[in-house]
LOTORNU-664530 format. One record per residue: residue in three letters; x, y, z of N, C-alpha, C in turn; chain. Coordinates in steps of 0.02 Angstrom, whole numbers, plus 50000, padded with zeros to 5 digits. Each point is the difference from the previous one (the first is absolute). Last residue first. Layout:
<pts>
residu	n_east	n_north	n_up	ca_east	ca_north	ca_up	c_east	c_north	c_up	chaine
ALA	X	Y	Z	X	Y	Z	X	Y	Z	A
...
</pts>
This chain:
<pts>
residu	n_east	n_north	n_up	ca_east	ca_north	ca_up	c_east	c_north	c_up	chaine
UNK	50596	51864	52058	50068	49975	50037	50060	50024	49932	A
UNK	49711	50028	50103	50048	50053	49960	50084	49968	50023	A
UNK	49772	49895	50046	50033	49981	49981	50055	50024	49938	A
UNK	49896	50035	50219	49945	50023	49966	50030	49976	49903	A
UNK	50110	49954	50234	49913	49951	49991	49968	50038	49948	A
UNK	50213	50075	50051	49999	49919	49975	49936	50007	49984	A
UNK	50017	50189	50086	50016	50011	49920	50020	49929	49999	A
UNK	49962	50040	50224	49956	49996	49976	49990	49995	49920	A
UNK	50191	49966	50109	49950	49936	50018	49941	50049	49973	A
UNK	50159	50168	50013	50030	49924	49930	49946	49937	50000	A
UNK	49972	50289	50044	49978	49921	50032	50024	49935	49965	A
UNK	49994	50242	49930	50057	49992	50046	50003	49929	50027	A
UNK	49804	50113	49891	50050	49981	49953	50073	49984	50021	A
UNK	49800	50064	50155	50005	49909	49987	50028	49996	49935	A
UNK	49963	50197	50183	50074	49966	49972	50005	49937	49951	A
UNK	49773	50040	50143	50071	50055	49981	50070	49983	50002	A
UNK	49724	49942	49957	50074	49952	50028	50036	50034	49961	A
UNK	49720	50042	50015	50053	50045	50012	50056	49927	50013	A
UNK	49769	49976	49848	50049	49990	50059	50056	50041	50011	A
UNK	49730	49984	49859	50077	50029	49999	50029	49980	50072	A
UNK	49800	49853	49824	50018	50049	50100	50069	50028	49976	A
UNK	49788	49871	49831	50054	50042	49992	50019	50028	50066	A
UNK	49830	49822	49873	50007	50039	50069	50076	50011	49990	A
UNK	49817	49926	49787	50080	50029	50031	49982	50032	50061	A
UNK	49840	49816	49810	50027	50064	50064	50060	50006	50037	A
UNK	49909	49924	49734	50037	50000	50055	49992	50070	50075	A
UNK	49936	49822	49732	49972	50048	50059	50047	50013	50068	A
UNK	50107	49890	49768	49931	49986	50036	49995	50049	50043	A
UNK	50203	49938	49871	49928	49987	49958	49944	49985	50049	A
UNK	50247	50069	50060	49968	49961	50036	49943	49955	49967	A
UNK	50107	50195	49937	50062	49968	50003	49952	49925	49999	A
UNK	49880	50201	50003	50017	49968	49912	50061	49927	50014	A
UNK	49922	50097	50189	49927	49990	49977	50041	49984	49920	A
UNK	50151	50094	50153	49967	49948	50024	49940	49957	49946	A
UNK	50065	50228	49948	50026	49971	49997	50013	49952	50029	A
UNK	49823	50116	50067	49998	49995	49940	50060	49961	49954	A
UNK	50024	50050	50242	49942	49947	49999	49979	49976	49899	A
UNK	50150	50193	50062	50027	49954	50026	49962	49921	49990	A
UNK	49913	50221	49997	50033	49997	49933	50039	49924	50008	A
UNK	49863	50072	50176	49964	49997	49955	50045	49986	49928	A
UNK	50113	50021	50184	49972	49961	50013	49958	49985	49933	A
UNK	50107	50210	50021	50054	49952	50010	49948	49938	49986	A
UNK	49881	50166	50074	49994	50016	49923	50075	49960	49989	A
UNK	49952	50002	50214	49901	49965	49962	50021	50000	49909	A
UNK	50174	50088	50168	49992	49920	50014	49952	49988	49961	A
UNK	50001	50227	50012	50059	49978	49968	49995	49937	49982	A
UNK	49842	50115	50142	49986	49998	49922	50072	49962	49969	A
UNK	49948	50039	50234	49986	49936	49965	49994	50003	49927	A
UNK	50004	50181	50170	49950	49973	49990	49974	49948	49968	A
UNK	50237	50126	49963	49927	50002	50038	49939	49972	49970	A
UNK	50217	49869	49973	49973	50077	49967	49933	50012	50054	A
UNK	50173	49783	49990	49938	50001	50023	49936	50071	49971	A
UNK	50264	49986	49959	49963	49949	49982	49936	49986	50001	A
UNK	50102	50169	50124	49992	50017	49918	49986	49959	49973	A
UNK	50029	49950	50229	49952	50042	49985	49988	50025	49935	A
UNK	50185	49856	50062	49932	49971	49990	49923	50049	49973	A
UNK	50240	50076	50033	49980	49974	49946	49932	49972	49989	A
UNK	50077	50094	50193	49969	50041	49949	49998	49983	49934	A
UNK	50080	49846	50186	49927	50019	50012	49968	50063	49932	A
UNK	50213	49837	49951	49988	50046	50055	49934	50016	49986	A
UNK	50101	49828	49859	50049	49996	50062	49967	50070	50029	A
UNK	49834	49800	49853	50042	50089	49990	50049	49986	50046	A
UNK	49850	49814	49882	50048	50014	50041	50033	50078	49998	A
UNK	49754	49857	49930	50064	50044	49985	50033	50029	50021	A
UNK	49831	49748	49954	50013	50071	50062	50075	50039	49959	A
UNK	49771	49812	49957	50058	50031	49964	50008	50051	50068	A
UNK	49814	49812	49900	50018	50031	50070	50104	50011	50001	A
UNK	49745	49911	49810	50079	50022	50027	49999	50049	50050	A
UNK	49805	49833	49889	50016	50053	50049	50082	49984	49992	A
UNK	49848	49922	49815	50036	50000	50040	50014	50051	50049	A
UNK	49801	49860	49794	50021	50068	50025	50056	49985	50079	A
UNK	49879	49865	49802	50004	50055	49977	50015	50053	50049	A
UNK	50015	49762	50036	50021	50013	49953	50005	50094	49960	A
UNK	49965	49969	50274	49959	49966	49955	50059	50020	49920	A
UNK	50108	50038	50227	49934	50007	50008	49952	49952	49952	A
UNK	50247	50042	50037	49957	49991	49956	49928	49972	50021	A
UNK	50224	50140	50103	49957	49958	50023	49938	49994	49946	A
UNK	50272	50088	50069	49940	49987	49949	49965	49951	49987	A
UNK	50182	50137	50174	49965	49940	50011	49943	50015	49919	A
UNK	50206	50148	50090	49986	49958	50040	49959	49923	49985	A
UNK	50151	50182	49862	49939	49960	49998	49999	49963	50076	A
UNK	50162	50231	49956	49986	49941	50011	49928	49968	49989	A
UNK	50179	50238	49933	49939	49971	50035	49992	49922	49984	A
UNK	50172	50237	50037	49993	49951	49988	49914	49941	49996	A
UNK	50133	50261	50019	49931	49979	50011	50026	49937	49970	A
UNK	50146	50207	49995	49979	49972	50089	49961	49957	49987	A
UNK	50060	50119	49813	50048	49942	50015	49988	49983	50061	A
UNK	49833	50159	49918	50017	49915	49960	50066	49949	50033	A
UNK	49973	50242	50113	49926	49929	50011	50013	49945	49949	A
UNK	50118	50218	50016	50050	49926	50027	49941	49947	49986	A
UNK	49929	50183	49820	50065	50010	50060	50048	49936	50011	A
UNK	49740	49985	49929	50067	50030	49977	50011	50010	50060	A
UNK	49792	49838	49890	50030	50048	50061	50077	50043	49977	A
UNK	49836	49891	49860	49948	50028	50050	50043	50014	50037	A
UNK	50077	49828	49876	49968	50059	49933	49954	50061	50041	A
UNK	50097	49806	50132	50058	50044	49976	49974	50069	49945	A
UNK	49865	49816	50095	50006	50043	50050	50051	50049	49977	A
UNK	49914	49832	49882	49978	50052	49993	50003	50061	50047	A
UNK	50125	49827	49957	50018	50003	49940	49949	50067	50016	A
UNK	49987	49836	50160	50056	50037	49999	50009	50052	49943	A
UNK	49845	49815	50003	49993	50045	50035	50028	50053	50008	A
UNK	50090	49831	49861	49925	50043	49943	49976	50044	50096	A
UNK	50157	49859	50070	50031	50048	49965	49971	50031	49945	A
UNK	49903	49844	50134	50028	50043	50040	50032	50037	49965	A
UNK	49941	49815	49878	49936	50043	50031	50019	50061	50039	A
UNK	50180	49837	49939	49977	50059	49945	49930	50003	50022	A
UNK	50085	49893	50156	50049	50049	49994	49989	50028	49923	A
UNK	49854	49812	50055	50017	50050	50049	50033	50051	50008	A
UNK	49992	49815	49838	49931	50039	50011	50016	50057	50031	A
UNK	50247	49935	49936	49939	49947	50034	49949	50047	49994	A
UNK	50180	50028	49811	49994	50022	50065	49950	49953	50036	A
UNK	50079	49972	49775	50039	49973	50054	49975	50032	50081	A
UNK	49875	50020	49729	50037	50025	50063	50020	49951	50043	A
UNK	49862	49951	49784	50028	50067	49995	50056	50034	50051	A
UNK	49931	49737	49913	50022	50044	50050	49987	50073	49962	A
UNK	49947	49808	49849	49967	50027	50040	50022	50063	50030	A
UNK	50143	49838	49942	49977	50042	49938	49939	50077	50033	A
UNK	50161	49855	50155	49952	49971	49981	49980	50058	49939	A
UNK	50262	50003	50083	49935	50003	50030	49931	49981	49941	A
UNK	50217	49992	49943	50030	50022	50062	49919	49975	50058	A
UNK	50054	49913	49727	49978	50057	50028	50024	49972	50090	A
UNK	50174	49896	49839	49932	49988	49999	49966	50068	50054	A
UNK	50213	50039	49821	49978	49947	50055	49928	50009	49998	A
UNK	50215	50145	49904	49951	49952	49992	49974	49951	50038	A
UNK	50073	50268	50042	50034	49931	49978	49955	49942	49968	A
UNK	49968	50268	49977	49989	49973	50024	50061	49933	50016	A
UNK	49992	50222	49858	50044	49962	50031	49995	49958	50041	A
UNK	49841	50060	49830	50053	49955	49965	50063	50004	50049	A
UNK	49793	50115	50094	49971	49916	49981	50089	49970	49967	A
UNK	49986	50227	50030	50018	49979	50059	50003	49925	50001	A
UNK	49928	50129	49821	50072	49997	50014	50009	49959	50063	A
UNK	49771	50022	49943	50036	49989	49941	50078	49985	50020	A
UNK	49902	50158	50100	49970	49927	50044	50017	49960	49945	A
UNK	50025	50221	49947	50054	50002	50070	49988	49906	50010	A
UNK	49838	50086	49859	50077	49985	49961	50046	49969	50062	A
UNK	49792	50052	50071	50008	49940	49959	50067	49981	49966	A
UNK	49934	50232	50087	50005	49930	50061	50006	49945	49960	A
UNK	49964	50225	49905	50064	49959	50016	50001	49930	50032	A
UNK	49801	50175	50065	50056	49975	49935	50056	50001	50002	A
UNK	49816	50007	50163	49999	49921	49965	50047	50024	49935	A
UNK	49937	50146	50185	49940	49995	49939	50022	49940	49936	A
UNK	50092	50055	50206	49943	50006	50035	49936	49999	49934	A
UNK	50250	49963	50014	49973	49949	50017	49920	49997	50009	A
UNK	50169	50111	49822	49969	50024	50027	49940	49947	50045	A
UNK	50280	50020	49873	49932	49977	50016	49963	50045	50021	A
UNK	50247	49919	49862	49960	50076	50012	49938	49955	50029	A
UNK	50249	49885	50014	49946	50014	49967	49940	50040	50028	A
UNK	50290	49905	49974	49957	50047	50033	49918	50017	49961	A
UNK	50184	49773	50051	49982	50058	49929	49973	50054	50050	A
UNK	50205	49880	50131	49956	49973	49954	49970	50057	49941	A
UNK	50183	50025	50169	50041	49945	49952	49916	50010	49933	A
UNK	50055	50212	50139	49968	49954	50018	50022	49936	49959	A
UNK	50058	50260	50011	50020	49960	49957	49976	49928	50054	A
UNK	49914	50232	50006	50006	49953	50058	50058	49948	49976	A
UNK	49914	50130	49836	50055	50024	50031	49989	49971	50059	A
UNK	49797	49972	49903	50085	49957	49958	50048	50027	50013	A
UNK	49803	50114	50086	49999	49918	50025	50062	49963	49972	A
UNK	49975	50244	49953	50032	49974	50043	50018	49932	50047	A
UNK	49895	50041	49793	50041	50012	49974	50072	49990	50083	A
UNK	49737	49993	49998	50032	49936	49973	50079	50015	49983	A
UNK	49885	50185	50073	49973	49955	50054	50043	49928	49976	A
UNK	49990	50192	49846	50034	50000	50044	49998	49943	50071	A
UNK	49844	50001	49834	50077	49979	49946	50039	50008	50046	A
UNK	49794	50045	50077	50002	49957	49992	50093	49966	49979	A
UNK	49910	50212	50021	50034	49996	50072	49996	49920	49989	A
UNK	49901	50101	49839	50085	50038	49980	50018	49941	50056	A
UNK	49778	49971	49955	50040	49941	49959	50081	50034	50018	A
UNK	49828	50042	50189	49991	49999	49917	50068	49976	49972	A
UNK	49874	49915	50255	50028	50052	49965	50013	50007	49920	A
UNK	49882	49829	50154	49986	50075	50026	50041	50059	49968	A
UNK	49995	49756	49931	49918	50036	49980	50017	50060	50029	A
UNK	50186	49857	50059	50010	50056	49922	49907	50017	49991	A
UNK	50099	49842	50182	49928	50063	50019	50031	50046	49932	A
UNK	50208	49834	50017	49904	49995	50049	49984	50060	49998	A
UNK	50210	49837	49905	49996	50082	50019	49925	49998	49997	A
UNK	50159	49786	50033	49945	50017	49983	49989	50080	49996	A
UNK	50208	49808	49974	49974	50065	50029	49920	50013	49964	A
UNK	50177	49760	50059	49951	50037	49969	49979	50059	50009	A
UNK	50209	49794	50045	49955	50063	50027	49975	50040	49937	A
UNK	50115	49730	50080	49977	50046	49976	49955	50040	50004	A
UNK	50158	49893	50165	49949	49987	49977	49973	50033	49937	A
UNK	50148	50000	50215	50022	49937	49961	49953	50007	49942	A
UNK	50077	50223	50127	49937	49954	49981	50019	49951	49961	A
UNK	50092	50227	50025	50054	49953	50046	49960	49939	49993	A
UNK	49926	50182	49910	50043	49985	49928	50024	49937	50050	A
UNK	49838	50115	50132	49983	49943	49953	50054	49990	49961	A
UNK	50025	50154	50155	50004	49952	50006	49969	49920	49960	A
UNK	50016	50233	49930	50069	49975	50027	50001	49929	50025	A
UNK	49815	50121	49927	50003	49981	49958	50109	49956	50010	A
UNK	49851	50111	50197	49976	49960	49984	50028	49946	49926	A
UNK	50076	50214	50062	50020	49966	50056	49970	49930	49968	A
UNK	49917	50178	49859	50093	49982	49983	50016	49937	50065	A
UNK	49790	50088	50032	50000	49972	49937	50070	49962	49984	A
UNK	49969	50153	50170	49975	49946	50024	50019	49964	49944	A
UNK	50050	50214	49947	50058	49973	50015	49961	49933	50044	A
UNK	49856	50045	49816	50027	50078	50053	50057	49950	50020	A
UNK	49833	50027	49782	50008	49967	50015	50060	50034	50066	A
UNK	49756	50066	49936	50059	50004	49966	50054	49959	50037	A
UNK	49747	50024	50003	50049	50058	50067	50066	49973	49973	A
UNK	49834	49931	49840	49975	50062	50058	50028	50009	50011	A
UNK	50049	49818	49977	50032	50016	49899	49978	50072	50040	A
UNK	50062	49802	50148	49946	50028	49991	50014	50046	49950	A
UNK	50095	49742	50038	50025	50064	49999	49932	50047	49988	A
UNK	50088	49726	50052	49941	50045	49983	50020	50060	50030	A
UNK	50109	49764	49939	50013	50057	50043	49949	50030	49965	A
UNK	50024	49749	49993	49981	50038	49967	49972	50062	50051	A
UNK	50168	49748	49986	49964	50082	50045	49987	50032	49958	A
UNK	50011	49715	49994	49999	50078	49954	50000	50023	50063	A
UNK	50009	49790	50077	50011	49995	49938	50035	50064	49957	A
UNK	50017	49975	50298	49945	50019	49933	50030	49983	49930	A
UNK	50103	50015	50225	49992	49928	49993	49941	50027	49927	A
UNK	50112	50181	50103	50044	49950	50007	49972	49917	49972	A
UNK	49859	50204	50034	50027	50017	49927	50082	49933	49993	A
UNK	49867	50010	50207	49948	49964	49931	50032	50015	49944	A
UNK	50079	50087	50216	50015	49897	50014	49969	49991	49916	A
UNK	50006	50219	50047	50053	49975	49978	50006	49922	50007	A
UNK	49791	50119	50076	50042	50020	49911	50074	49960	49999	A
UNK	49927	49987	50217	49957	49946	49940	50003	50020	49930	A
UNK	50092	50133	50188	50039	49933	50000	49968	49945	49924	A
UNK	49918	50222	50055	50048	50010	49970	50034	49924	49973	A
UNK	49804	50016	50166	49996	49997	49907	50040	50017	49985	A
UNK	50046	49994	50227	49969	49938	49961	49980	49995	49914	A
UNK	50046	50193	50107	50067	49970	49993	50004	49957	49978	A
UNK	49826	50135	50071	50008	50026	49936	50087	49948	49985	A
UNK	49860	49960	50188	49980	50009	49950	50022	49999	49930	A
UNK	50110	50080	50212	49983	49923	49976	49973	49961	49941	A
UNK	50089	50242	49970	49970	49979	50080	50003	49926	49960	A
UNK	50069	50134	49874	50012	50050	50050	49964	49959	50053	A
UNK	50161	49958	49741	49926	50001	50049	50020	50035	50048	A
UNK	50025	50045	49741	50026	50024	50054	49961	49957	50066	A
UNK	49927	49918	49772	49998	50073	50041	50054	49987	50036	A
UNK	49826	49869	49790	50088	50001	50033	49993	50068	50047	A
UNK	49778	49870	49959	50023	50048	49970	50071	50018	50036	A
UNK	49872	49756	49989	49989	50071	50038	50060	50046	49970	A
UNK	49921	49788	49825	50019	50020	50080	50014	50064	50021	A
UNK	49863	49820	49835	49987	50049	50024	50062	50046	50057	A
UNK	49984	49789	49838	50028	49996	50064	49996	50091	50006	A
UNK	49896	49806	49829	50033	50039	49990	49989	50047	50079	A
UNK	50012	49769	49819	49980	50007	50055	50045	50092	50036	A
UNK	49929	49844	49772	50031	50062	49996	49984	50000	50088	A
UNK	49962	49834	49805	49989	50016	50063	50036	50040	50009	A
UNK	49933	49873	49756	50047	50039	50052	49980	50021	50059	A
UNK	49900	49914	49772	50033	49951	50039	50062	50015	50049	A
UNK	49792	50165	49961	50019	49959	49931	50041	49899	50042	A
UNK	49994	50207	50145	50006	50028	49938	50018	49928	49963	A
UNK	49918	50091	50271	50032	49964	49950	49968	50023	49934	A
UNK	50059	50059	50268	49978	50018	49956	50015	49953	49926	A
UNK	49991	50067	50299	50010	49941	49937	49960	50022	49931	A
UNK	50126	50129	50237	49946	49992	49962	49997	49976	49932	A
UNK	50101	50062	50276	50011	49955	49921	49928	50003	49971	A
UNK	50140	50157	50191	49934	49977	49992	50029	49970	49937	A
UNK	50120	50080	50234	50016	49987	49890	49948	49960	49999	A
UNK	49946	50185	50179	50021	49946	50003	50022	49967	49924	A
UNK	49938	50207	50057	50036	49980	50069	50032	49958	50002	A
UNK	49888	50205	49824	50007	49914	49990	50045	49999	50073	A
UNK	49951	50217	49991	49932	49967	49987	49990	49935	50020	A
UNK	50195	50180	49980	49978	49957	50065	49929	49947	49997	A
UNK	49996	50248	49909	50054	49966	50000	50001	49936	50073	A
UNK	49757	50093	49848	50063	50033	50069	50050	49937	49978	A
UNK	49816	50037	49858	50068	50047	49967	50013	50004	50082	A
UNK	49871	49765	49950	49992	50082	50000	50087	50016	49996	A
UNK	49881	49741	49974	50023	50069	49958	49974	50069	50053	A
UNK	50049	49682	50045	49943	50063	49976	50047	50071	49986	A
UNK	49981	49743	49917	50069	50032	50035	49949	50070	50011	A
UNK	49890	49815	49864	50052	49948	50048	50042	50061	50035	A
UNK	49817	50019	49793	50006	50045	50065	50040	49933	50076	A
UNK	49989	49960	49723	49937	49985	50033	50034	50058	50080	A
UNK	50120	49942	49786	49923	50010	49958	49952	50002	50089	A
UNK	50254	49971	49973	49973	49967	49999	49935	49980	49986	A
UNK	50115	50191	49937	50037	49955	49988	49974	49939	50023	A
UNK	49930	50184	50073	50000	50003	49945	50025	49920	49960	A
UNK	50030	50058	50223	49946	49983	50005	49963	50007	49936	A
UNK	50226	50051	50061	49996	49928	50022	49926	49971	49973	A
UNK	50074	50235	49995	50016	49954	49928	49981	49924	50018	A
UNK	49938	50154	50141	49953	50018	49966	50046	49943	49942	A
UNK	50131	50019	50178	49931	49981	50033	49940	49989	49927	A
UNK	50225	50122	49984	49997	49932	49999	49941	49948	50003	A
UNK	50038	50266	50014	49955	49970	49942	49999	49912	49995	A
UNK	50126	50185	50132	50011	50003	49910	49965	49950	49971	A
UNK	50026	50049	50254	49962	50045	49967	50017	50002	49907	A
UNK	50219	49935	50168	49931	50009	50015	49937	50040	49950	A
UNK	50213	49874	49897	49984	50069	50075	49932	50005	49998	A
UNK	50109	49757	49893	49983	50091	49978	50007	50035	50064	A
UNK	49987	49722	49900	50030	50036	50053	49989	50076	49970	A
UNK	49896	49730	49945	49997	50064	49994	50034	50054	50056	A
UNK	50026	49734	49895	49987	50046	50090	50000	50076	49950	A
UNK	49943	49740	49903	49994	50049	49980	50024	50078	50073	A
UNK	50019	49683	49950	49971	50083	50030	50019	50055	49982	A
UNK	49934	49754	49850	50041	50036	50041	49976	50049	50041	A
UNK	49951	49792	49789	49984	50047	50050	50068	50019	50049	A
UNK	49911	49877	49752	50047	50046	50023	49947	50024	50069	A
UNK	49969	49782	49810	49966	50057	50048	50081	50037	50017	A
UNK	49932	49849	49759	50057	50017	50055	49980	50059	50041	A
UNK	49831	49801	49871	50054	50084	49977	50025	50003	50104	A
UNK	49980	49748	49880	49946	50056	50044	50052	50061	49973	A
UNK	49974	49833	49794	50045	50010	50052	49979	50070	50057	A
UNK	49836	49826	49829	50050	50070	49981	50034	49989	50083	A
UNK	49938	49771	49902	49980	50031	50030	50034	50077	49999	A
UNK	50007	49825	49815	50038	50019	50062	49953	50051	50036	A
UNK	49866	49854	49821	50064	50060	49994	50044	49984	50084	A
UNK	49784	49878	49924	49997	50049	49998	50035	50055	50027	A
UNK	50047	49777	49944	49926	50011	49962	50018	50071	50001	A
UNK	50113	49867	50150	50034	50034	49928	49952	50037	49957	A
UNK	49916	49930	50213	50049	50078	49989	50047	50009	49951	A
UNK	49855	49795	50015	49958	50061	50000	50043	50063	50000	A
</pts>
C-alpha cells in the first residue's frame, strides 16, 4: 500500500526558541510582546517600572515558536526591588536564543541606550534592534531615529516598527523566526503565557491602578489574588488586595469618598471579564506594608526573583 501510494512527504522542520527583549524603561516592550503574540500576556502603561517580573509570552508562526521574555526595563537599581529585576535581565539575556533590544524612536536614542547596547555586543547570542513608536513621529526624525539605531554598531539588523499599530511587526517576526534553533515547540501550541492565573489577574489589576495614579503611588502598589471563587459557569468572585507602603498612599488609592478604588475596580473587573470569559465580581482592599519593596521574604512570595 505505501508503495502504491508514494513515500510519505517528509514532517516540516519546527524551530523554537527565547526571544528576551531588553530596552529602558517605557519603550514599548510590553506592547511589542503583546503584538507579536496577538493576545494581551504583559500589561501596558507609560509608568517606568511597569514589567517586575520576565514575563514570557508564546507566540507562534507557521512551524515556529517564538517564546518571548518580556523583561523589566534596564536601570540603575535603587532598592531591592529594583535589583532583583536588574539581576533577571541579565540572568535572561545570558541563557536566551536572540536579544532583541528595543529602542524608543520619540525620545531618541540616550546614553541608557549606548549602556544597554554595550552590554549586549558582550551577549552569547544574536542581537536584533527594534526602533518603536515611529507612528509618533515624522518621517525627518524617523531617518534620524534609525540612523542613530545603527551607530549603536550592534552585531544584528536594525528594524523600523510601530508595536501599537502592528507595523513592521511581521517583518521584525519574520527575522527573528530564521534565528530561531531547530527543535521541537517549548510549550503546548495553545499556551499564550507562562504566568500562573493568578499573577496575571493581579497584574490586569495593577495595570489599572498605574493608569490612575502618579508620582510614587505606582511604584508603591503591588497587588495580590487572594482567592477566585467560581461561583457558577457564568460568573466569579475575585478577592484581590493592593499593597501600598504609607497611610497617604492608601488614601489616594482609596480617593475621597471611594471614588478612586470604585473607578480602579470597575475598570479592573472589565479586564477580568475578557481575561476570564465570564461575569465577574471584584472585592478589591488597599493594605498599608511599609517597606514591602525592601522585603526579600516578602518579594520571594510574590514571585519577583
Amino acid at each position: 500500500m505505501s508503495d502504491a501510494l508514494g513515500p510519505a512527504a517528509p514532517a516540516a522542520t519546527t524551530r523554537a526558541g527565547f526571544v528576551a527583549l531588553a530596552g529602558r524603561p517605557n519603550v514599548g516592550k510590553s506592547t511589542l510582546v503583546n503584538a507579536i503574540v496577538g493576545a494581551k500576556v504583559a500589561i501596558v502603561s507609560d509608568k517606568p517600572q511597569t514589567t517586575r517580573r520576565a514575563i514570557r509570552g508564546v507566540a507562534m508562526r507557521d512551524h515556529a515558536q517564538l517564546v518571548l521574555t518580556d523583561l523589566p526595563g534596564v536601570q540603575k537599581p535603587l532598592d531591592a526591588l529594583t535589583a532583583r529585576m536588574q539581576r533577571r535581565v541579565e540572568q535572561e539575556l545570558s541563557e536566551t536564543d536572540v536579544a532583541l533590544f528595543v529602542v524608543n524612536a520619540e525620545q531618541g536614542v540616550g546614553p541608557g541606550d549606548r549602556w544597554i547596547a554595550d552590554l549586549l555586543r558582550r551577549a552569547p547570542c544574536p542581537v536584533v534592534c527594534a526602533v518603536n513608536k515611529l507612528d509618533r513621529i515624522d518621517k525627518g526624525r524617523t531617518v534620524v531615529a534609525l540612523q542613530d539605531a545603527a551607530e549603536l554598531d550592534l552585531p544584528g539588523d536594525v528594524f523600523p516598527v510601530s508595536a501599537r499599530k502592528g507595523t513592521g511587526v511581521e517583518a521584525l517576526v519574520e527575522h527573528l523566526v530564521s534565528l530561531l534553533p531547530q527543535g521541537p515547540f517549548l510549550f503546548p501550541p495553545e499556551e499564550r503565557s507562562d504566568l500562573p492565573q493568578h499573577v496575571h489577574l493581579a497584574e490586569l489589576v495593577r495595570e489599572q491602578v498605574l493608569r490612575r495614579t502618579f508620582q510614587e503611588v505606582p511604584h508603591a502598589v503591588e497587588v495580590v489574588i487572594d482567592e477566585v471563587d467560581d461561583l457558577r459557569d457564568d460568573l466569579a468572585v475575585v478577592r484581590a488586595r493592593a499593597w501600598v507602603e504609607t497611610e497617604s498612599q492608601k488614601g489616594i488609592l482609596i480617593g475621597s469618598g471611594g471614588k478612586m478604588i470604585k473607578t480602579i475596580g470597575t475598570a479592573a473587573r472589565r479586564e477580568l471579564e475578557r481575561e476570564l470569559g465570564r461575569k465577574v465580581h471584584l472585592e478589591l482592599s488597599v493594605r498599608v506594608r511599609r517597606g514591602w519593596r525592601a522585603d526579600d521574604a516578602l518579594l520571594d512570595r510574590l514571585g519577583i526573583d
